[in-house]
C-alpha positions as CSV (number, residue, x, y, z in Angstrom):
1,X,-188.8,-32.1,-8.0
2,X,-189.1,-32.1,-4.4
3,X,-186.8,-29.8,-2.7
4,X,-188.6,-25.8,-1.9
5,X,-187.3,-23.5,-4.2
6,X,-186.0,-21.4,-1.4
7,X,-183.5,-24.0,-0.5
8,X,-183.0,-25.0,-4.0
9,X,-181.6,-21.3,-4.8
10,X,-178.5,-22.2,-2.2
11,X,-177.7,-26.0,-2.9
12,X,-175.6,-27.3,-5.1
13,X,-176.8,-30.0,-7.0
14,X,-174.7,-32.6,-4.7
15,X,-176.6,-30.9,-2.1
16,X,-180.0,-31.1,-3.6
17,X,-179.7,-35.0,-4.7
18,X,-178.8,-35.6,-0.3
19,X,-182.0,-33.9,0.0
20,X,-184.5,-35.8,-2.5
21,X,-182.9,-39.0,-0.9
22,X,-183.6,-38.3,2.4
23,X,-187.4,-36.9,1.4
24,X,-188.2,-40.2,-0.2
25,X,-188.6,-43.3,2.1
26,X,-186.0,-46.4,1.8
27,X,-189.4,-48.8,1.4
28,X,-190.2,-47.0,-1.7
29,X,-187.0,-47.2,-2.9
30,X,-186.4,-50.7,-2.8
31,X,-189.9,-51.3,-3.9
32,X,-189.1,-49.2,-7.1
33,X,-185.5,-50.6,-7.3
34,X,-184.0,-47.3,-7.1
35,X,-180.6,-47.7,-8.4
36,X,-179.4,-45.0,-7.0
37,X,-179.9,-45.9,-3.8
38,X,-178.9,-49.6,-3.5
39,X,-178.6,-52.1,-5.5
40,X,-180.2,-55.2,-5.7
41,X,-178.3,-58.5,-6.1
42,X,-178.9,-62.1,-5.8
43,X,-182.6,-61.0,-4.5
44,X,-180.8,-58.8,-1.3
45,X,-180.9,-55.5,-0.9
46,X,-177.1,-54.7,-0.7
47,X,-176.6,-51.3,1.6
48,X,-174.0,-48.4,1.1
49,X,-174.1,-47.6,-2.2
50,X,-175.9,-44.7,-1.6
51,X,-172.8,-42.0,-1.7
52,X,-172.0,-43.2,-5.2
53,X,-172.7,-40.9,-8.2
54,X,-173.6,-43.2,-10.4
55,X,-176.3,-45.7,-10.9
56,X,-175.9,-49.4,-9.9
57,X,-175.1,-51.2,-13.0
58,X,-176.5,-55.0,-13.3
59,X,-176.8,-58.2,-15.5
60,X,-180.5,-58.8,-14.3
61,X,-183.7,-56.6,-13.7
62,X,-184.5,-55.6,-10.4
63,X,-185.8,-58.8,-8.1
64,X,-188.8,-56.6,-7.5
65,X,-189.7,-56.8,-11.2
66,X,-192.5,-59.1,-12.5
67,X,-190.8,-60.5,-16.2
68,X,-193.3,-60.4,-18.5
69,X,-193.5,-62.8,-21.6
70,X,-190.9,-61.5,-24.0
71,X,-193.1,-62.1,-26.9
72,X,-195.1,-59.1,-26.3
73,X,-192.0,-56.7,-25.5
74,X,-190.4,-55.2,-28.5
75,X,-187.1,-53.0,-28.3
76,X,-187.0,-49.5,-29.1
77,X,-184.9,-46.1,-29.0
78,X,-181.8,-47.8,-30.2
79,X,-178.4,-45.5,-30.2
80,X,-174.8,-46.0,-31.1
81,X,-171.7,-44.8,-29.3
82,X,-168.3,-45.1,-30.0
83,X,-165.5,-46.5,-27.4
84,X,-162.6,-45.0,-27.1
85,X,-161.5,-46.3,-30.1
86,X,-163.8,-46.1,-33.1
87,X,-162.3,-47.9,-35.6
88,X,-162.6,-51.4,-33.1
89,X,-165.0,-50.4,-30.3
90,X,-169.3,-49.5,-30.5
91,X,-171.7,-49.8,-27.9
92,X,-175.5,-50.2,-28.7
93,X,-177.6,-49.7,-26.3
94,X,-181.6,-49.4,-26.3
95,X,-184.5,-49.3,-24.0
96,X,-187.5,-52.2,-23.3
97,X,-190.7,-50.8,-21.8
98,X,-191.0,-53.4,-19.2
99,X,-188.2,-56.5,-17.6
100,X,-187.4,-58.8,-19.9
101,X,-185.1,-62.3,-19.3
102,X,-181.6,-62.6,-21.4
103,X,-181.4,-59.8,-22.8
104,X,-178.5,-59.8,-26.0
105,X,-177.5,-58.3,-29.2
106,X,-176.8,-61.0,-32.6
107,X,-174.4,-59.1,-34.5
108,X,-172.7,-60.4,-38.2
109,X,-171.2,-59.1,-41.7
110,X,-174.9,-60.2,-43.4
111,X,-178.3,-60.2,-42.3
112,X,-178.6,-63.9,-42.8
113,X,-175.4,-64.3,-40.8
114,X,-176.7,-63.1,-37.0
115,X,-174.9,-66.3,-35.1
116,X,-172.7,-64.4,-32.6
117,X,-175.1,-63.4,-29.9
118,X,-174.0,-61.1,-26.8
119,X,-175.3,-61.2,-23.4
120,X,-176.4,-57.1,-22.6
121,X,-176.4,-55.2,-19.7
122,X,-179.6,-54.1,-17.9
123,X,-179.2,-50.6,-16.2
124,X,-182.9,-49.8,-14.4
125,X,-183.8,-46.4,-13.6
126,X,-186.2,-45.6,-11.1
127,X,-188.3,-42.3,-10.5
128,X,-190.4,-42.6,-7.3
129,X,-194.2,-41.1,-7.2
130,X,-193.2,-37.0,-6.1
131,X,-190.2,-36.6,-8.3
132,X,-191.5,-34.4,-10.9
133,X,-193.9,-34.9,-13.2
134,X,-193.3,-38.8,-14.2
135,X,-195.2,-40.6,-11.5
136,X,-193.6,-44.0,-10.4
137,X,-192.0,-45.0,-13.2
138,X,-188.8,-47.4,-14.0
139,X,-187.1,-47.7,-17.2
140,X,-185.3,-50.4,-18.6
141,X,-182.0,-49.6,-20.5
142,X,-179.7,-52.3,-22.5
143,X,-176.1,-51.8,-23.1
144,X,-173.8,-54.0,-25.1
145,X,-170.3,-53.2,-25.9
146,X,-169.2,-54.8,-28.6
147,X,-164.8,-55.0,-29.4
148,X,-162.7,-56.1,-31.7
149,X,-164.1,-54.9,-34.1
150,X,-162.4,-54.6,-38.1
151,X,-161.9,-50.8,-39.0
152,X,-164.0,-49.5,-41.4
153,X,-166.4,-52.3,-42.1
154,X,-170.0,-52.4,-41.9
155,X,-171.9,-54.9,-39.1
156,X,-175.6,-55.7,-38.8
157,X,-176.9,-56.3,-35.2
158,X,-180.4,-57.1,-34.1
159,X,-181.4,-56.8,-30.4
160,X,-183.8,-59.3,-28.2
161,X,-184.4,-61.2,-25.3
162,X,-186.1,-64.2,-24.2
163,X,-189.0,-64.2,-26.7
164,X,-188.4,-61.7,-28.7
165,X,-185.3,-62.8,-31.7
166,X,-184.4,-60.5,-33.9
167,X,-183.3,-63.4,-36.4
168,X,-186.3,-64.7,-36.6
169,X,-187.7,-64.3,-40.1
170,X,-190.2,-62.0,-39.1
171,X,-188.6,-59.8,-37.1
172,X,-185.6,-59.3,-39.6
173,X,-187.7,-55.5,-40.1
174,X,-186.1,-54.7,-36.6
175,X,-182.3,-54.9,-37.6
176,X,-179.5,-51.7,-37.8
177,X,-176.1,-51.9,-39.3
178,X,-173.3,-49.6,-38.2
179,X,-170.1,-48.8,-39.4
180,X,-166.8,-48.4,-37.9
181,X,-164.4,-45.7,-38.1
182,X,-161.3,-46.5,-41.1
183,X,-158.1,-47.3,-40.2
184,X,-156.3,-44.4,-42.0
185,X,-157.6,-41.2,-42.9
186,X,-160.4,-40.6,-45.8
187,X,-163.0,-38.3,-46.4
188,X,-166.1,-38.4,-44.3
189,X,-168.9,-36.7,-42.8
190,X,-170.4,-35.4,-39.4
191,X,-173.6,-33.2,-38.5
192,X,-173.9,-31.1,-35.2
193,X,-176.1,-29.5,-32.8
194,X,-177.5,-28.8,-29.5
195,X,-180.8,-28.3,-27.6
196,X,-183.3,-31.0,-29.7
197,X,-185.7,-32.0,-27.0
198,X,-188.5,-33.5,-28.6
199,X,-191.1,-32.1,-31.0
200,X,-191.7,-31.7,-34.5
201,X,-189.2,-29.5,-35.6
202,X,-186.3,-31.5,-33.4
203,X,-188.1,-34.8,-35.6
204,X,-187.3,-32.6,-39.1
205,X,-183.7,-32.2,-38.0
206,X,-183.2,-35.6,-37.4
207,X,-184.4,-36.9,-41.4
208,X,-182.0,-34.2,-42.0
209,X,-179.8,-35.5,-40.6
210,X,-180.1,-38.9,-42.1
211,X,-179.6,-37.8,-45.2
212,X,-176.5,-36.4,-44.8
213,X,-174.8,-40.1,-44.3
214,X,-173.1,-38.9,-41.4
215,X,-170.0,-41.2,-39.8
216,X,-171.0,-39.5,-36.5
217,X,-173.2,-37.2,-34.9
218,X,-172.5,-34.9,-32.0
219,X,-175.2,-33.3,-29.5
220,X,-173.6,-30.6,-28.2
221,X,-176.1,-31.1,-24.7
222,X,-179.3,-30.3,-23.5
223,X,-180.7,-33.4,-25.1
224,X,-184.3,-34.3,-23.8
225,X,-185.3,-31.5,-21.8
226,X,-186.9,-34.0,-19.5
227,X,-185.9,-30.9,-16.9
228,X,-187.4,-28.1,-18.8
229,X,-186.1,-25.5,-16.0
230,X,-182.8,-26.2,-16.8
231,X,-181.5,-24.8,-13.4
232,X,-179.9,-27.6,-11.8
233,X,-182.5,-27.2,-9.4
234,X,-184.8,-29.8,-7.7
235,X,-187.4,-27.1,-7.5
236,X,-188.7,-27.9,-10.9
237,X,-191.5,-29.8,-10.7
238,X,-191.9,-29.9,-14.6
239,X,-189.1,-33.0,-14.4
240,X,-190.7,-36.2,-16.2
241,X,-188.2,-38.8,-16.9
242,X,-190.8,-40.4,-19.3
243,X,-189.3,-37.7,-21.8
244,X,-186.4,-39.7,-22.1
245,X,-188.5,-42.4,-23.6
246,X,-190.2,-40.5,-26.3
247,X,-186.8,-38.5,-27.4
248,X,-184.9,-42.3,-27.6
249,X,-188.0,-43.1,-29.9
250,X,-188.3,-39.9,-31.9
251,X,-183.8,-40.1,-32.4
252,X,-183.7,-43.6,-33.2
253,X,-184.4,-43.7,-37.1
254,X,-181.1,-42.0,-36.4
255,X,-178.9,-42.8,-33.9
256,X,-179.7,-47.1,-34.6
257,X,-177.1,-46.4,-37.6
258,X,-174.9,-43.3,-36.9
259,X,-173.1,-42.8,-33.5
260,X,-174.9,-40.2,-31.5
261,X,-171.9,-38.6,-29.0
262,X,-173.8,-36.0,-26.7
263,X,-171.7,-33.8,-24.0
264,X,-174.0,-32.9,-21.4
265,X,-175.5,-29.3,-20.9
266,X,-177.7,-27.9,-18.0
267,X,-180.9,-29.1,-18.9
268,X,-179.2,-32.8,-18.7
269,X,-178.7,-32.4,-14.9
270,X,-181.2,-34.5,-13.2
271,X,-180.7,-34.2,-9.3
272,X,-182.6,-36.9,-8.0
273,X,-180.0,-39.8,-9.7
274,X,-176.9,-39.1,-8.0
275,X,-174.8,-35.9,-6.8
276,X,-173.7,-35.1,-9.6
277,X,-177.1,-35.1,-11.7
278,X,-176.0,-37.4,-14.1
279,X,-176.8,-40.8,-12.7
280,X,-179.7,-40.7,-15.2
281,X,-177.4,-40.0,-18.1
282,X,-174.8,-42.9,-17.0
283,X,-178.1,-45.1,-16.7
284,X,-179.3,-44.1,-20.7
285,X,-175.6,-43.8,-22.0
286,X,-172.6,-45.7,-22.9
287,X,-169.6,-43.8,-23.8
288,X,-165.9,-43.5,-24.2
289,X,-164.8,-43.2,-20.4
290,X,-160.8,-42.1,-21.0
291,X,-162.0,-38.8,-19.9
292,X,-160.8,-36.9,-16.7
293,X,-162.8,-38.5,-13.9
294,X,-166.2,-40.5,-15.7
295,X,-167.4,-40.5,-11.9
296,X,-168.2,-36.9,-11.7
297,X,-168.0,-35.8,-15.4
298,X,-169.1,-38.7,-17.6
299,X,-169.8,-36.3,-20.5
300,X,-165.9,-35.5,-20.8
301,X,-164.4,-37.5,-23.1
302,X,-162.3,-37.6,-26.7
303,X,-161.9,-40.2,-30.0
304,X,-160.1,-40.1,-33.2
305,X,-162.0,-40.8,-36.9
306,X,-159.6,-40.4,-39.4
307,X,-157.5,-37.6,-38.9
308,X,-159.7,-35.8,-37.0
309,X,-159.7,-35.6,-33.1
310,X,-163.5,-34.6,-31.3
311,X,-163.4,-33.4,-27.7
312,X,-166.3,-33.7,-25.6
313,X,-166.7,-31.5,-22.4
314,X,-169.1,-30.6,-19.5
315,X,-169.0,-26.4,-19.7
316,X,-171.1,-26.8,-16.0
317,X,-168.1,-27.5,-14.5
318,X,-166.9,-24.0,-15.2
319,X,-170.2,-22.1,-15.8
320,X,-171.0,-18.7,-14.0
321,X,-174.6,-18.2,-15.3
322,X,-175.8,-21.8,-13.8
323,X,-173.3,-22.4,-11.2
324,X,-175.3,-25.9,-9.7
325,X,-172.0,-27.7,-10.8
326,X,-169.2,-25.0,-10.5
327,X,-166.3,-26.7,-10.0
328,X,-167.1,-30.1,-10.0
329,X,-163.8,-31.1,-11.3
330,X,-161.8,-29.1,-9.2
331,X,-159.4,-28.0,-12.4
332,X,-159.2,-31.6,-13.5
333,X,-161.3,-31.5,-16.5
334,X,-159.5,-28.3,-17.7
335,X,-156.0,-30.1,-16.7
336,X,-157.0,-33.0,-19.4
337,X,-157.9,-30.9,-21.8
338,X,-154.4,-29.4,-21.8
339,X,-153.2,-32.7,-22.1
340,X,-155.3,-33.9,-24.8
341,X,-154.8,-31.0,-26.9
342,X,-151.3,-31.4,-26.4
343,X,-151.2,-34.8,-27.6
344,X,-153.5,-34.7,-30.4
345,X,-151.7,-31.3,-31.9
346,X,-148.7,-33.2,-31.6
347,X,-149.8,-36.8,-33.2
348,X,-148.5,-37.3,-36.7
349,X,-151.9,-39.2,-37.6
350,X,-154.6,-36.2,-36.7
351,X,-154.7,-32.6,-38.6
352,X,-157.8,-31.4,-37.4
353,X,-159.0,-30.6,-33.3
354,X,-162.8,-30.8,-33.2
355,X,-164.2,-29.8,-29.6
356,X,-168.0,-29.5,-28.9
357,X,-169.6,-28.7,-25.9
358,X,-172.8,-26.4,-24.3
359,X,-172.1,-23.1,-23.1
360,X,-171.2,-20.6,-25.7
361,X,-167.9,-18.5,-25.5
362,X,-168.6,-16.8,-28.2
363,X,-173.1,-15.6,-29.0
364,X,-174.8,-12.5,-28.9
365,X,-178.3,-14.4,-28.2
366,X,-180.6,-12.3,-26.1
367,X,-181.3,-15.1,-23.8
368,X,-177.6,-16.4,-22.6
369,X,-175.4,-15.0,-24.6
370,X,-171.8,-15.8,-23.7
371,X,-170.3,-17.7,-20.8
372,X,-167.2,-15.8,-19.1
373,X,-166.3,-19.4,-17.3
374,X,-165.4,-20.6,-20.8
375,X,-163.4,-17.7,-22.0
376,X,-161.6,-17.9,-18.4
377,X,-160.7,-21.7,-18.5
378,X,-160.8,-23.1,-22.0
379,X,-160.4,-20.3,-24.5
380,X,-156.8,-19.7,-24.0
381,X,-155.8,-23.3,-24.3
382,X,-158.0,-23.3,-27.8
383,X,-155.5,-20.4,-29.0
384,X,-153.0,-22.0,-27.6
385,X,-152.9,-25.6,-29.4
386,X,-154.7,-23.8,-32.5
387,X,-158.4,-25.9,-32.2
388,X,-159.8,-25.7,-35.8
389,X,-163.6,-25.5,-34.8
390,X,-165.6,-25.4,-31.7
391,X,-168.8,-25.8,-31.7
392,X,-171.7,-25.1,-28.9
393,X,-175.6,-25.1,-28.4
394,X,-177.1,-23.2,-25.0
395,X,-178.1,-20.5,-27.1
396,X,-181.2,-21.8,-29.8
397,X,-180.2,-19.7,-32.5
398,X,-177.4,-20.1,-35.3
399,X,-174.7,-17.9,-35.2
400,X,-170.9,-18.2,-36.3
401,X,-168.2,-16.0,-35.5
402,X,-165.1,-14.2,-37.4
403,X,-162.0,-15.7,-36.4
404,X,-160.9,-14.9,-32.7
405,X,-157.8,-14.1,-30.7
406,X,-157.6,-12.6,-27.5
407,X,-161.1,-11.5,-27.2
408,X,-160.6,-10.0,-30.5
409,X,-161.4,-10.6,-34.7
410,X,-158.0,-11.1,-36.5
411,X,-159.7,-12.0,-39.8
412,X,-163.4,-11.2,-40.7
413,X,-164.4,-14.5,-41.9
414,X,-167.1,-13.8,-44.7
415,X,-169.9,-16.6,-45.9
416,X,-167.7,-18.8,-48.1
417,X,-164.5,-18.0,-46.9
418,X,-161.7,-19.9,-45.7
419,X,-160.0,-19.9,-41.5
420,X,-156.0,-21.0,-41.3
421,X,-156.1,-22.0,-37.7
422,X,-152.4,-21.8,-37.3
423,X,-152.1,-18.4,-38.1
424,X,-155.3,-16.7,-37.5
425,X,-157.4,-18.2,-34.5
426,X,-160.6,-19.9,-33.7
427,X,-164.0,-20.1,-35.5
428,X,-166.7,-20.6,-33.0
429,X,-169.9,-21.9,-34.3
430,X,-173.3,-21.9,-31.9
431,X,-175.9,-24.7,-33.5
432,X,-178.5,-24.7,-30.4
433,X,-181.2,-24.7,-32.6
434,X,-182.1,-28.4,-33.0
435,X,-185.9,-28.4,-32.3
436,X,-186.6,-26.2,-28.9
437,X,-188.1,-22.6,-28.9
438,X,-185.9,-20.3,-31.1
439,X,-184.6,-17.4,-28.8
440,X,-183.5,-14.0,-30.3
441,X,-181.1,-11.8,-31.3
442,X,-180.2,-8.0,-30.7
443,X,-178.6,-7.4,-33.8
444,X,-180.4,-8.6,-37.7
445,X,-180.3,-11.4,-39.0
446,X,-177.4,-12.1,-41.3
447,X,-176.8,-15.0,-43.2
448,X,-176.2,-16.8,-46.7
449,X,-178.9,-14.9,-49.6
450,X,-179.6,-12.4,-46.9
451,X,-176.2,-10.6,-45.6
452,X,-176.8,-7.8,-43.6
453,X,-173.4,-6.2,-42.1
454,X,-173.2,-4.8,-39.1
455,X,-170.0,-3.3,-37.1
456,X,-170.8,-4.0,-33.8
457,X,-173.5,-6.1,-32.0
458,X,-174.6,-4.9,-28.2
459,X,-174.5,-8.4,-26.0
460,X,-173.4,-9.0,-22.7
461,X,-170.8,-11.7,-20.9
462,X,-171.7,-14.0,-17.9
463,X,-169.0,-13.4,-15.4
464,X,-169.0,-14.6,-11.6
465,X,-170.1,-11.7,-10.1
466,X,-173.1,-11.1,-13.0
467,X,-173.5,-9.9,-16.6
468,X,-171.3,-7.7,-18.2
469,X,-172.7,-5.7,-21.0
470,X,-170.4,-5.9,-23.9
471,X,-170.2,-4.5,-27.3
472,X,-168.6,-6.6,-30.3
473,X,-167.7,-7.1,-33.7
474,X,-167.0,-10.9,-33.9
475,X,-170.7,-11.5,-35.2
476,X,-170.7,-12.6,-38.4
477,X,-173.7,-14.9,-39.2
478,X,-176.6,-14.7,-37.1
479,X,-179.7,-17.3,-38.5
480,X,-182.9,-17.5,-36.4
481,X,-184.5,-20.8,-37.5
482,X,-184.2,-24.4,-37.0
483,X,-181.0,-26.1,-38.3
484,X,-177.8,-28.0,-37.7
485,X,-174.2,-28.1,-39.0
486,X,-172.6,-30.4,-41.8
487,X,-168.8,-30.5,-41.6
488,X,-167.0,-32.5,-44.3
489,X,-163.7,-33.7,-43.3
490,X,-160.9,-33.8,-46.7
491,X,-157.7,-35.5,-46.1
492,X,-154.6,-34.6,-48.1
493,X,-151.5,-35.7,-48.5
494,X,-148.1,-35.0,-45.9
495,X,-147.7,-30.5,-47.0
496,X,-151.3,-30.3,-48.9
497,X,-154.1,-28.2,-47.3
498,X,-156.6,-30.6,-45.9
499,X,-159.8,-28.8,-45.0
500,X,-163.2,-29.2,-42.9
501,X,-165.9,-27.6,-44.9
502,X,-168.2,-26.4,-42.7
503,X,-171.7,-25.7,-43.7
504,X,-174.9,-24.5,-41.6
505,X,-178.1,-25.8,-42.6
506,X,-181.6,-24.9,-42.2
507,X,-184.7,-27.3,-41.1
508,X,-185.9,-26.4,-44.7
509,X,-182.7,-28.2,-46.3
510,X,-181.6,-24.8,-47.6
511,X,-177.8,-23.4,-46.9
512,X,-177.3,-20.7,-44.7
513,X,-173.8,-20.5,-44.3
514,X,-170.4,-21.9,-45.5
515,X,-166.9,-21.2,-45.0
516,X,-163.5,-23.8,-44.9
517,X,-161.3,-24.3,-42.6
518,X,-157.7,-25.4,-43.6
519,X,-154.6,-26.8,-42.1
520,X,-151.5,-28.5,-43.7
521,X,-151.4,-32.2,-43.8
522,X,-148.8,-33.7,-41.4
C-alpha cells in the first residue's frame, strides 16, 4: 500500500497513514475527492481537515463528480445497524456505484404505504491510483438514520435517488423490512461469527444465517479482508478497497433485514483513511457511537435487546501479537468497559452480558492462538461482573472452552451441558470460521457425534515480549469446518432460570455443539 516494508515494520499505523498522505500528491486528492484529506463543500476545497481520523461526512457527492442519470443507477449492499437504542433507533445504509442526486430512504408500516421519505447522507471514499491493488477508485456510501421508531414493530423502507423510486411499481422487488428491538423482554434469536471475507463458503454461511430469523447478527471483525495481510501495515500491496463492494453485495440478502453489528479486528485496519485505520470503516458504517471515544475506536460500542446487553470492542487496542494500534485508547476503552459492565450487571431490566470482539483469550489454534493483551486487560473484569458468554473470531476454526476462572477450568463444560455464570466463570466461544481459509489445530478434533477427550492441549499465549508456549486443559470443543453460532435468548420470570442456549453450527446445517448457559431472572 505504499509505504517500504522496512519502515512499515516500525510505524504505527498513525504513523503509516502521515506517510501515504504525504506520498500521494494534494492534486490527486482533490481530483479524487479524498475525504480524508479535505473536504469539499459548496464547490471549495476546505483545508485542515487533514489531522482528523475520520472521513469527511457530506449531504452531496464530491463537486468533482459527474451525476449520472439516476435511472440507470440501482442501489445495492444494503445493511442495518442499530442506534444506541434498538427498540427506537436503525440506520440503513447502502452503497450506489457511481454519484447520484437526492439521495433518501421511503419508509412505512405497508409496502403500499412508502410516503415518509428521508433525505440520506453521502459519505465518498476515495482510493488514489498506488494504494494497493484497487486503482483509482471512489465509492459512494448512503446512510440514513432513522428515530423514533415504535418498539418491536416491523417497517418496510425502500432506498433511491433522483431517478431511481423505490415506490414505483416496478421497483417494489427492491424493498427490505426491518424490525425493531421489543420493549420488554421475550425470546429471541442472534447468530455470530468472525473472519467471513468473501467467497463461497462465507456466501453458505450467510443463507444460514437467514434462516435462522435472527433479531441481530454480530461479526466479531475481520469483515472483508479487503487487507488480506492483516498487519496494520501499509506494506501490503494486496489492499483493494473494491472488496468492500463485492462483500456489501454478497451480505446483503442478509444484513437488508437483520442488523449486522461488526467490532473491528486487524484485517479491518486500512491505513491510508485516517490514523487510526478506520476512516474506511466510519465511511461504510453507521453505528451506535455511546462508546469510549468513536474518534479513535469507532468499533467500541454497547445496546440492549430484551434483557440482554451485547458489548462491542476493538481487541487492537490491547493486542500484543499485532501491536499497529497498541494503546490507542490509552486505558479508555478498558475504563468503559468497567463502567458498562457495572451498569448493565446492576440494571434490573438485563440478565444476560453478551460481549464479542476479535482477538481470542481463550484458542489453541496453530495459527494465533491466544492473545495475552486480553487476558491482561479484559479478562479480569469478565470474572469480575460474571459476563455470561464472550465470543471471538481471529482464529478460523471453532472451538469453545470449559468454564474459566483465573486462568483455570472450574467446571468441565461437556457438549449439552449447562454454565451458571455467577458461580462458576466464563465460557469463551471462538467462531472465526465464517468463510476464510480454515487454520488448524494441535490437538483432535472434538465435537458433537465425534467427542474425542483429551487432558491437555499444547498451545502457546501472545505476550509483549513474544509467545509463550503453554499447556492446557480448558479445550473442550475443537470443530475444523466452516460455521457460525446460534444463541437463543429465554426470558423468565423475577427468581426463574433464564438461559442463552448456545449452539455451534456447521456450513452443512448440522450441530456441532450445544450447551446452556443460565442465570436467575432479576
Amino acid at each position: 500500500m505504499g509505504v517500504p516494508e522496512r519502515l512499515a515494520e516500525k510505524m504505527s499505523m498513525a504513523e503509516q497513514h502521515e506517510y501515504l498522505r504525504a506520498t500521494f500528491s494534494r492534486r490527486n486528492m482533490i481530483r479524487g475527492g479524498a475525504v480524508t484529506i479535505g473536504a469539499v463543500a459548496g464547490g471549495a476545497f476546505v483545508p485542515g481537515v487533514a489531522q482528523a481520523a475520520l472521513p469527511a461526512r457530506r449531504t452531496s457527492a464530491p463537486a468533482s463528480a459527474e451525476k449520472v442519470d439516476g435511472a440507470l443507477v440501482a442501489p445495492f449492499g444494503r445493511h442495518l445497524a442499530f442506534g444506541n437504542d434498538p427498540r427506537t433507533e436503525m440506520t440503513v445504509s447502502w452503497q450506489v456505484p457511481a454519484a447520484v442526486a437526492k439521495p433518501y430512504i421511503r419508509i412505512g408500516a405497508h409496502p403500499w404505504d412508502l410516503s415518509r421519505k428521508i433525505d440520506a447522507e453521502v459519505r465518498t471514499l476515495y482510493t488514489p491510483a498506488g494504494v494497493g491493488a484497487s486503482g483509482d477508485h471512489t465509492q459512494y456510501y448512503l446512510h440514513a438514520k432513522l428515530t423514533h421508531l415504535r418498539p418491536g414493530r416491523t417497517y418496510y423502507y425502500g432506498v433511491g435517488h433522483a431517478g431511481f423510486d423505490p415506490a414505483a411499481p416496478h421497483l417494489l422487488g427492491t424493498l427490505g423490512t426491518f424490525t425493531t428491538a421489543p420493549s420488554r423482554a421475550e425470546p429471541f434469536t442472534f447468530t455470530a461469527f468472525g473472519d467471513e471475507g468473501v467467497g463461497y463458503h462465507g456466501l453458505a454461511n450467510d443463507a444460514l444465517l437467514l434462516a435462522q430469523n435472527p433479531a441481530f447478527h454480530l461479526h466479531a471483525g475481520d469483515i472483508a479482508y479487503a487487507d488480506p495481510a492483516g498487519q496494520g501495515k501499509t506494506a501490503d500491496t494486496g489492499f483493494d478497497s473494491r472488496i468492500w463492494d463485492q462483500f456489501l453485495a454478497q451480505t446483503e440478502t442478509v444484513a437488508k433485514q437483520v442488523p449486522w453489528m461488526p467490532a473491528y479486528g486487524n484485517h479491518d485496519m486500512e491505513a491510508w483513511y485516517s490514523p487510526n485505520g478506520y476512516g474506511g470503516e466510519e465511511a461504510r458504517w453507521t453505528l451506535p457511537d455511546n462508546g469510549p471515544d468513536k474518534a479513535s475506536l469507532p468499533g467500541v460500542y454497547s445496546f440492549v435487546h430484551g434483557n440482554t446487553a451485547v458489548i462491542s470492542l476493538d481487541a487492537n487496542d490491547i493486542s500484543f501479537e499485532i501491536p499497529a494500534n497498541l494503546g490507542i485508547s490509552g486505558g479508555t476503552q478498558t475504563t468503559w468497559l468497567e463502567t458498562q459492565l457495572k451498569k448493565y450487571r446492576a440494571s434490573k431490566d438485563v440478565d444476560f452480558i453478551v460481549v464479542f470482539f476479535h482477538h481470542c483469550a481463550y484458542c489453541t489454534s496453530t495459527a494465533h492462538a491466544s492473545e495475552g493483551g486480553v487476558r491482561q486487560e479484559w479478562v479480569p473484569l469478565f470474572e469480575k461482573y460474571t459476563v455470561d458468554l464472550v465470543i471471538n473470531g481471529h482464529n478460523h476454526q471453532y472451538e469453545r472452552t470449559d468454564v474459566i476462572k483465573n486462568n483455570a477450568v472450574t467446571k468441565k463444560l461437556p457438549i449439552g451441558g449447562t454454565a451458571y455464570p455467577e458461580t462458576d466463570g466464563v465460557v469463551y466461544v471462538t467462531a472465526g470460521a465464517a468463510g476464510r481459509s480454515l487454520y488448524a489445530f494441535s490437538a483432535p478434533q472434538s465435537y458433537e457425534g465425534h467427542e474425542n477427550e483429551v487432558e491437555s492441549v499444547a498451545s502457546f499465549v501472545n505476550l509483549k515480549d513474544g509467545r509463550q508456549n503453554e499447556t492446557v486443559t480448558w479445550s473442550r470443543v475443537r470443530y475444523l469446518d466452516y460455521s457460525f453460532l446460534r444463541v437463543d435468548v429465554t426470558p423468565a420470570p423475577k427468581g426463574r432460570l433464564a438461559t442463552l442456549k448456545v449452539r455451534g453450527i456447521a456450513e452443512t446445517g448440522e450441530e456441532v455443539d450445544h450447551f446452556t448457559v443460565a442465570r436467575r431472572a432479576k
